[in-house]
C-alpha positions as CSV (number, residue, x, y, z in Angstrom):
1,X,2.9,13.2,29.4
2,X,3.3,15.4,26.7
3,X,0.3,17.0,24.5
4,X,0.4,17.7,20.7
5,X,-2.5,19.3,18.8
6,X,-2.2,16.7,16.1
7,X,-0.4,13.4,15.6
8,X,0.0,11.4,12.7
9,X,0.8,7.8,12.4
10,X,2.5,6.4,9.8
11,X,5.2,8.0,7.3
12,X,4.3,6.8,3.4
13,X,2.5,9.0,1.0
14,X,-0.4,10.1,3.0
15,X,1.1,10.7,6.4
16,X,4.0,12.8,5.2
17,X,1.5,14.9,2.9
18,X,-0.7,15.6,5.5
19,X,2.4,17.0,8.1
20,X,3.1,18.9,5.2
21,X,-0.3,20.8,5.4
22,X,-1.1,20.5,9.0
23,X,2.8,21.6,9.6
24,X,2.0,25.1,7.1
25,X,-1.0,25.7,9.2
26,X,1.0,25.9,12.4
27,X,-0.5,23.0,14.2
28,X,3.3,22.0,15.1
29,X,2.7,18.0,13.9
30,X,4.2,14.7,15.5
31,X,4.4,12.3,12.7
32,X,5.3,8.7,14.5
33,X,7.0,6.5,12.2
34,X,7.3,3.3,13.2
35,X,10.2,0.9,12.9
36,X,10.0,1.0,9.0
37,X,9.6,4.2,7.8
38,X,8.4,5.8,4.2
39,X,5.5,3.2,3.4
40,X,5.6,0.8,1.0
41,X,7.5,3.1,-1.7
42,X,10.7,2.2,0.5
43,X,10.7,-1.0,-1.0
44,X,10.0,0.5,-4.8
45,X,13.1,1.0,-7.1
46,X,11.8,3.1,-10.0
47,X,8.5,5.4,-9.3
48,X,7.7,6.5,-13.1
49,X,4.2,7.6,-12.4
50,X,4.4,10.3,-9.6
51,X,4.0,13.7,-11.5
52,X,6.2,16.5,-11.3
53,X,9.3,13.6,-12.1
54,X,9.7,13.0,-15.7
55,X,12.3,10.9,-15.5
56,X,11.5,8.9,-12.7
57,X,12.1,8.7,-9.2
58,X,13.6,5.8,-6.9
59,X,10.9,5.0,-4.0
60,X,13.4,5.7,-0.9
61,X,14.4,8.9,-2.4
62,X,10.8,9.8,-2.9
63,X,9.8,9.3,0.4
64,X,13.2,11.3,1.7
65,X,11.8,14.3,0.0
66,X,8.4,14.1,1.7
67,X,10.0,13.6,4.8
68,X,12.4,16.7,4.4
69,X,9.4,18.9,3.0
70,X,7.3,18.1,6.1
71,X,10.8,18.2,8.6
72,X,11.2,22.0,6.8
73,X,7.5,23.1,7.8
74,X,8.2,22.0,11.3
75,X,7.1,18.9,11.6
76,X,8.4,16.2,14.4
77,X,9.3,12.8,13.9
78,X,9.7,10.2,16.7
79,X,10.3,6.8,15.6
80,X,8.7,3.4,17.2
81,X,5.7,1.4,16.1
82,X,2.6,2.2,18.3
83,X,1.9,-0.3,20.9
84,X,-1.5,0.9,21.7
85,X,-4.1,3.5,21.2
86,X,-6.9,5.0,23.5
87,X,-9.7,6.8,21.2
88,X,-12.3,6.4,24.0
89,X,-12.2,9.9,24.6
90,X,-10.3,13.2,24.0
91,X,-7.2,13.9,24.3
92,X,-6.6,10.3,22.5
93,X,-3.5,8.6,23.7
94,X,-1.2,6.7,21.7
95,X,2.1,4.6,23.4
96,X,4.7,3.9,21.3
97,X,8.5,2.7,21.3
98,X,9.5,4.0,24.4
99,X,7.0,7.1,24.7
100,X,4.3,8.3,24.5
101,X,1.8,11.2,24.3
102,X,-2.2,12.5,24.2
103,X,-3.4,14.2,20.7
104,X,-6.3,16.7,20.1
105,X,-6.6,15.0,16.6
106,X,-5.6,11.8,15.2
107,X,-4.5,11.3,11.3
108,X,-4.0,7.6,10.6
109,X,-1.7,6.8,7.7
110,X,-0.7,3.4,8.6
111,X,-1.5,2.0,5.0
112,X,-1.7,-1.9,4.0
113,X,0.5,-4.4,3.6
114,X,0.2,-6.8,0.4
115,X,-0.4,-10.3,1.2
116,X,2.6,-12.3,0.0
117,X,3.2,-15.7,-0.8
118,X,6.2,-16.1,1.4
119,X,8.6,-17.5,-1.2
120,X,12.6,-18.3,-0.3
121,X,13.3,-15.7,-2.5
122,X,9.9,-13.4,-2.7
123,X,11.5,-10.6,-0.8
124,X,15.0,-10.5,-2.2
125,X,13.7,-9.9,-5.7
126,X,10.8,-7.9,-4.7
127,X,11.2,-4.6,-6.6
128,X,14.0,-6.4,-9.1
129,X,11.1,-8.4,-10.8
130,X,8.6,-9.3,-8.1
131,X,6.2,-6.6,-8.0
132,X,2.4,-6.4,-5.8
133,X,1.6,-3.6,-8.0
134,X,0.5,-3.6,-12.2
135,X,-0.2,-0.3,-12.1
136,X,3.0,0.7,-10.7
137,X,5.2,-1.6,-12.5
138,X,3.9,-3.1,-15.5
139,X,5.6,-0.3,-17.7
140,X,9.2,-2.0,-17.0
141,X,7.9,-5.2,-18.4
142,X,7.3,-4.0,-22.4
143,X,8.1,-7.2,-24.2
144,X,8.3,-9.6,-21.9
145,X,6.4,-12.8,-20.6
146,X,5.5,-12.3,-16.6
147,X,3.7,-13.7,-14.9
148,X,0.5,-13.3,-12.3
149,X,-0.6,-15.2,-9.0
150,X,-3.9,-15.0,-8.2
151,X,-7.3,-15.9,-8.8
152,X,-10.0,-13.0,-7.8
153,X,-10.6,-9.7,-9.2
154,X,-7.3,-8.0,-8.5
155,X,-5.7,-10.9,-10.1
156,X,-7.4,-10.8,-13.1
157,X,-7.7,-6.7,-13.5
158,X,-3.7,-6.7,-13.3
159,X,-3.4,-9.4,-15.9
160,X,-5.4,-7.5,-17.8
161,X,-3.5,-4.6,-17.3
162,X,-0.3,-5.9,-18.2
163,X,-1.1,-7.5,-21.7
164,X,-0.8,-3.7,-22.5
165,X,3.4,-4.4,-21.9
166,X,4.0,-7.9,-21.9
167,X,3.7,-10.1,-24.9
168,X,2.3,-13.0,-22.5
169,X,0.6,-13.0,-19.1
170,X,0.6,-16.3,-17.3
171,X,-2.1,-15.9,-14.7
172,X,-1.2,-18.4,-11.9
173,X,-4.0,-20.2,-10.1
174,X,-4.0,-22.8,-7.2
175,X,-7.8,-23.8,-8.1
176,X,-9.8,-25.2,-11.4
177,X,-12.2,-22.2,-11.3
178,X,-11.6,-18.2,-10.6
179,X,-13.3,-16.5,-7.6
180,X,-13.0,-13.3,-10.1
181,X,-16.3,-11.6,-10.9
182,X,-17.7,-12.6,-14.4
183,X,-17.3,-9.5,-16.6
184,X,-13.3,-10.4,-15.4
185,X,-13.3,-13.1,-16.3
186,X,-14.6,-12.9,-19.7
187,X,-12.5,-9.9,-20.1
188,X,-9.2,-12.4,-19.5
189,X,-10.6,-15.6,-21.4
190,X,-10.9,-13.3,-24.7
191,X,-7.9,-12.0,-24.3
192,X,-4.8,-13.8,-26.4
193,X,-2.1,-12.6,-24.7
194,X,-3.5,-14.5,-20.7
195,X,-2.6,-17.6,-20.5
196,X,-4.2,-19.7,-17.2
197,X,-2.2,-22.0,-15.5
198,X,-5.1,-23.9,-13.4
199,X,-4.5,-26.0,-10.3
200,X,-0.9,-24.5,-10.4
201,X,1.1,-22.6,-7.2
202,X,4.3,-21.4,-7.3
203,X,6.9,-22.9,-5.2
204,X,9.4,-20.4,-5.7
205,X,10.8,-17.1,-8.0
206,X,14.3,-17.8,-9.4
207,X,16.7,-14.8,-10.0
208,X,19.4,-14.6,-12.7
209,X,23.1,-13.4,-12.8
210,X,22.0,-9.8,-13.3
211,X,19.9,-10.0,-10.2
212,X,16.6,-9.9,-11.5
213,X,13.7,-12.3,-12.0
214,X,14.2,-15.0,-14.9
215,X,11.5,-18.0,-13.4
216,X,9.4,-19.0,-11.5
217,X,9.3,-22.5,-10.0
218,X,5.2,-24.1,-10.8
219,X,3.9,-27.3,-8.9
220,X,0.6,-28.7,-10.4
221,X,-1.3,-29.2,-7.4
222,X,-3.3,-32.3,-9.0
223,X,-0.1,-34.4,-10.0
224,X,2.8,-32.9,-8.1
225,X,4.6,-32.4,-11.4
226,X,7.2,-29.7,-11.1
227,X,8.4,-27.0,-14.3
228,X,10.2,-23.7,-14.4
229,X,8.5,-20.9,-16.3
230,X,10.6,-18.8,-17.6
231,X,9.2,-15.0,-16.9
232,X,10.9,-12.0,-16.0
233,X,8.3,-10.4,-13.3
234,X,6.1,-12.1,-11.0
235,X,3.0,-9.7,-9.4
236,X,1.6,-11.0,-7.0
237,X,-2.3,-10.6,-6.7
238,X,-3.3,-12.5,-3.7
239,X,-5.0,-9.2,-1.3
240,X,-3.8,-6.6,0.9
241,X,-4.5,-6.2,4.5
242,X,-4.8,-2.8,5.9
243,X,-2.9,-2.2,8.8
244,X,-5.9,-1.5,11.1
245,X,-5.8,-3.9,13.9
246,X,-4.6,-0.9,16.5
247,X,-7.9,0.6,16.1
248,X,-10.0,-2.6,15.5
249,X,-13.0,-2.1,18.1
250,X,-12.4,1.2,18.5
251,X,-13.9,3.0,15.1
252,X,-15.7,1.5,12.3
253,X,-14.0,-0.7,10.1
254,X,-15.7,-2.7,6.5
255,X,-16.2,-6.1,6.4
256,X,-12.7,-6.2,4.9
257,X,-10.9,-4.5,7.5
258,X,-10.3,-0.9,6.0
259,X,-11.8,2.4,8.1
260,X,-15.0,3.2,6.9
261,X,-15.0,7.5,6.1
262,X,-18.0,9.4,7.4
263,X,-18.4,9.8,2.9
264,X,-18.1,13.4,2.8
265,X,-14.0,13.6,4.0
266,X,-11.6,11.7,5.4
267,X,-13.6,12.0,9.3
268,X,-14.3,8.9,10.6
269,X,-17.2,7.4,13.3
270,X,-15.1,8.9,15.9
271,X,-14.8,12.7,16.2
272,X,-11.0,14.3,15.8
273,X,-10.3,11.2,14.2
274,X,-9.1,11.0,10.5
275,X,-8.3,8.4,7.9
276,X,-6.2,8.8,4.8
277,X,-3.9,6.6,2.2
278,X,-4.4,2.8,1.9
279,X,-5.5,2.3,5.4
280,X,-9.1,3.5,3.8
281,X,-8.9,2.8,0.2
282,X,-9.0,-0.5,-1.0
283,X,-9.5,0.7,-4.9
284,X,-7.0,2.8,-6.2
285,X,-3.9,2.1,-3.8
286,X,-1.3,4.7,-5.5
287,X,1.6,7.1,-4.1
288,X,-0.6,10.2,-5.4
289,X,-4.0,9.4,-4.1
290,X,-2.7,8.7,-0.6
291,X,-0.8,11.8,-0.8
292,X,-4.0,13.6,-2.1
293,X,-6.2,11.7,0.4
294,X,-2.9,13.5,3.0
295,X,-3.8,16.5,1.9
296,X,-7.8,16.2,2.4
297,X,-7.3,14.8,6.3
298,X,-5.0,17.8,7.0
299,X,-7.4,19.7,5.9
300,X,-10.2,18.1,7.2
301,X,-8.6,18.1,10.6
302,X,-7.7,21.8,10.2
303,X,-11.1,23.3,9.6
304,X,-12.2,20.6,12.7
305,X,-10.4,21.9,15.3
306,X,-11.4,25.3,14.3
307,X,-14.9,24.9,14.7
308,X,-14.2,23.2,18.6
309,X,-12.6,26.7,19.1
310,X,-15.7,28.3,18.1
């Protein structure tokens, strides 16, 4: 079976940034991509907010430069999701596709996946209208009316949000009260521009000729009574799950899944292993604090493995 000093699952952001570093330091990096590679910016059009791109950036493309900066440094790529993972002891083992190998250290990048309201045509718009991220996306809306699903603080903070674009937020809710803390509440109550749609789900996101979102289908709950909204975004609000469940048991996890960091880096319970990007943060969720978060696990893992040499 073949032995790497360090292995890295997943390829978005944080993964990619931290072969980067670990590849520069000569610790010769497998990064193991899975099935879909690049993260969750592979399914972004227009990335406005990464720096060092003033005029933008499609997501794919984005994530093809990572992956060449990190292939130029020396790192390896195998592709196929991880079946299973042995941190029990050291060297960990990791099986994946149709291989598999033992690490010294462990980097996991697998991120989250946002919950989705699986809508005929959620995914087919998703990135032409249909977004799971304000921050991200709210820019391309100036002017508009959109729309929000969602009833918690997320929800509610990204409605917020976009009243700074939009001239009118719908906020979408299936339920006659918010689950959203109060402050966020009151914060979307006094604001003019949110409009709450109570007892309310969607049934579906309509597209127009030009490919983009121009409704969304609403179904009072209560009555049954049926109306198209016309919007041209839908974000959806509803959660994220972090992509943790091949290392449920086997490190510490919150209550809501994420991996818990030993609070001083990116270590976590177990020794030689690391955590970075939206696997472990739950609060931020960006392209540039996963790749900073990249950069603090290389590092972390670097200065690590020096100090077993010792």
């Amino acid at each position: 079976m073949e032995h790497v000093r360090v292995a890295i699952i997943g390829s978005g952001p944080a993964g990619l940034t931290a072969a980067v570093y670990t590849a520069r330091a000569n610790l010769e990096p497998v990064v193991i991509e899975g099935v879909q590679a690049g993260g969750q910016l592979t399914t972004t059009t227009d990335v406005e907010n990464y720096p060092g791109f003033p005029d933008g950036i499609m997501g794919p493309e984005l994530m093809q430069n990572f992956r060449g900066q990190a292939e130029r440094f020396g790192t390896r790529f195998v592709q196929g999701d991880v079946v299973s993972l042995d941190l029990s002891s050291r060297p960990f083992r990791i099986v994946f596709g149709e291989g598999e190998l033992t690490c010294d250290v462990l980097i996991l990048s697998t991120g989250a996946t946002a919950r989705m309201l699986g809508l005929p045509n959620e995914k087919k718009l998703l990135g032409h209208g249909v977004s799971t991220c304000a921050t991200c996306d709210g820019f391309f809306f100036r002017g508009e009316e959109i729309a929000v699903v969602g009833g918690g603080d997320t929800a509610l903070e990204e409605a917020t949000f976009l009243t700074k674009f939009a001239t009118k937020v719908h906020l979408i809710h299936r339920r006659d009260q918010l689950r959203a803390s109060r402050i966020m509440q009151d914060r979307a109550f006094k604001n003019d521009k949110v409009e709450i749609h109570w007892d309310t789900v969607v049934d579906d996101v309509l597209g127009g000729d030009d490919g983009t979102v121009r409704a969304v289908s609403l179904r009072n709950v209560k009555t049954n009574e049926t109306t198209e909204l016309p919007v041209k975004g839908l974000f959806v609000a509803i959660g994220h799950i972090p992509n943790t469940s091949l290392v449920e048991g086997q490190i510490d996890l919150d209550e809501n899944g994420y991996v818990k960091l030993d609070g001083s880096g990116t270590m976590t319970n177990v020794e030689g292993v690391f955590a970075s990007g939206d696997v472990a943060d739950h609060v931020y969720r960006q392209a540039v604090t996963a790749a900073g978060t990249g950069c603090m696990a290389a590092i972390d893992a670097e200065r690590w493995l020096e100090a077993q040499a010792d």
